[in-house]
C-alpha positions in Angstrom: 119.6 88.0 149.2 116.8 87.1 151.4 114.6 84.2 151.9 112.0 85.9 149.5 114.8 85.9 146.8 114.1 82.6 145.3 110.3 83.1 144.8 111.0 86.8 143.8 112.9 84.9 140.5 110.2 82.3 140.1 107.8 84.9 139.9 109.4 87.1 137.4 110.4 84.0 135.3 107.0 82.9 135.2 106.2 86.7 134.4 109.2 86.5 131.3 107.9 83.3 129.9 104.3 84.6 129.9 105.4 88.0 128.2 107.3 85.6 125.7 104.4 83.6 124.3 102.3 86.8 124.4 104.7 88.3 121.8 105.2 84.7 120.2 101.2 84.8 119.7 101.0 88.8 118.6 104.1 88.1 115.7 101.6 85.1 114.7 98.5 87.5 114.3 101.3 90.2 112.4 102.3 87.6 110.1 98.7 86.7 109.4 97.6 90.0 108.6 100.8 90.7 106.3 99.8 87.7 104.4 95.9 89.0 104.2 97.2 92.4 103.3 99.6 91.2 100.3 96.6 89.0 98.9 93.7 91.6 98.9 96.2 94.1 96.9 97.1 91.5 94.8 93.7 91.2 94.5 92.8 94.7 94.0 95.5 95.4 91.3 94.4 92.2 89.2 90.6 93.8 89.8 91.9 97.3 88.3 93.5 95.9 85.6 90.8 94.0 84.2 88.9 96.9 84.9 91.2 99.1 82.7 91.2 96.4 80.2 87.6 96.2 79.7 87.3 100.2 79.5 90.4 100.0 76.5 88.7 97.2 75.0 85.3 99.3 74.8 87.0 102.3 73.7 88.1 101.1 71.0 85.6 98.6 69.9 83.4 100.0 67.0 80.2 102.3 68.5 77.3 100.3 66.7 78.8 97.3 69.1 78.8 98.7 71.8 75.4 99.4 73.8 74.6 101.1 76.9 72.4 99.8 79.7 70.1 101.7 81.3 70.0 102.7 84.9 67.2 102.2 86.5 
């Protein structure tokens, strides 16, 4: 080993620790967007169901109660 050697080390070190917070900062954003993506299907399947409740509920309701809007 030369005289260059011991900065050679330093340097990819410095290069490791720098990769390691890079990854430690993209498993940060990853966690993040897992979290996102479980809430806005949660969100989404609470949203359908209502949705599939309110289209039972009119089915079946009586047709003199139920009254259609016009579109305009």
């Amino acid at each position: 080993m030369g005289a260059a050697a011991p900065s050679r080390i330093e340097r990819l070190n410095a290069g490791v620790a720098t990769l390691r917070k890079r990854l430690s900062r993209k498993n940060t954003e990853l966690d993040a967007l897992k979290k996102f993506q479980a809430t806005a299907l949660s969100r989404l399947t609470a949203q359908h169901d209502e949705i599939t409740r309110l289209w039972r509920e009119m089915e079946s309701a009586p047709h003199d109660k139920v009254r259609t809007l016009r579109s305009q």
